[in-house]
C-alpha positions, 0 to 999 in steps of 0.5 A: 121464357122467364118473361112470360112464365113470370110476367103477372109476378113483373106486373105486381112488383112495378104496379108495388112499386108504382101505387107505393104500397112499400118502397122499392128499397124494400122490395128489392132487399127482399128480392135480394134475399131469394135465392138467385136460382129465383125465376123473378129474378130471372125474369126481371133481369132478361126484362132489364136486358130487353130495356137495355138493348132497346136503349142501345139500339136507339144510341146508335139509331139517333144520332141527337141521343148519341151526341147529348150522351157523348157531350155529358161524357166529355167532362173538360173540367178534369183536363185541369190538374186542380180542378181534377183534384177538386173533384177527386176529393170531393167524390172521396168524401161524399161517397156512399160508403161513407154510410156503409158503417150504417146497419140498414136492417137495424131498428132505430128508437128515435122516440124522446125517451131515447134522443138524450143529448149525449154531448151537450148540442141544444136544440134548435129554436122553434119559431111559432 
């Protein structure tokens, strides 16, 4: 019901998003800010329901996705004790919430009165 109900709301965010008037980012902060009673939001989420049981109906009809889905899933590199712990460190340390200190709805001056070395970096060299 939402689907049809909002379906020219659908159309106008992918084809947003697609002709790249504003980011998608930024379409879906806003999205996030409406209140989740909203019935795009409704909409967009019984449509990724429809996707995504469309995709599960294609795993268990073919059998040539279902084994390149499950070759990806049997990663051998954690069976190995030092290998495992390799990639435990590395997904510590490059998680997304090493930026989650960032305000993401800030204002930044990045203007050449406002990039005063504070700690004595050079820039770099420019080559013409």
């Amino acid at each position: 019901m939402y689907i049809i109900q909002f379906w020219d709301d659908i159309l106008r965010f992918i084809a947003t998003i697609k002709l790249k008037e504003t980011t998608a980012s930024d379409i879906f902060r806003r999205l996030n800010s409406y209140s989740k009673q909203h019935g795009l939001y409704h909409a967009l989420k019984a449509f990724g329901q429809i996707l995504k049981s469309i995709f599960f109906l294609r795993v268990i009809d073919e059998p040539v996705l279902r084994m390149s889905i499950e070759k990806v899933a049997e990663t051998r590199e954690i069976d190995d004790p030092a290998k495992r712990e390799e990639l435990l460190q590395a997904m510590a340390h490059g998680s997304a919430a090493a930026w989650g200190h960032l305000n993401l709805l800030g204002e930044y001056d990045f203007s050449e009165d406002k990039l005063q070395d504070s700690v004595g970096i050079k820039p770099p060299k420019l080559t013409d």
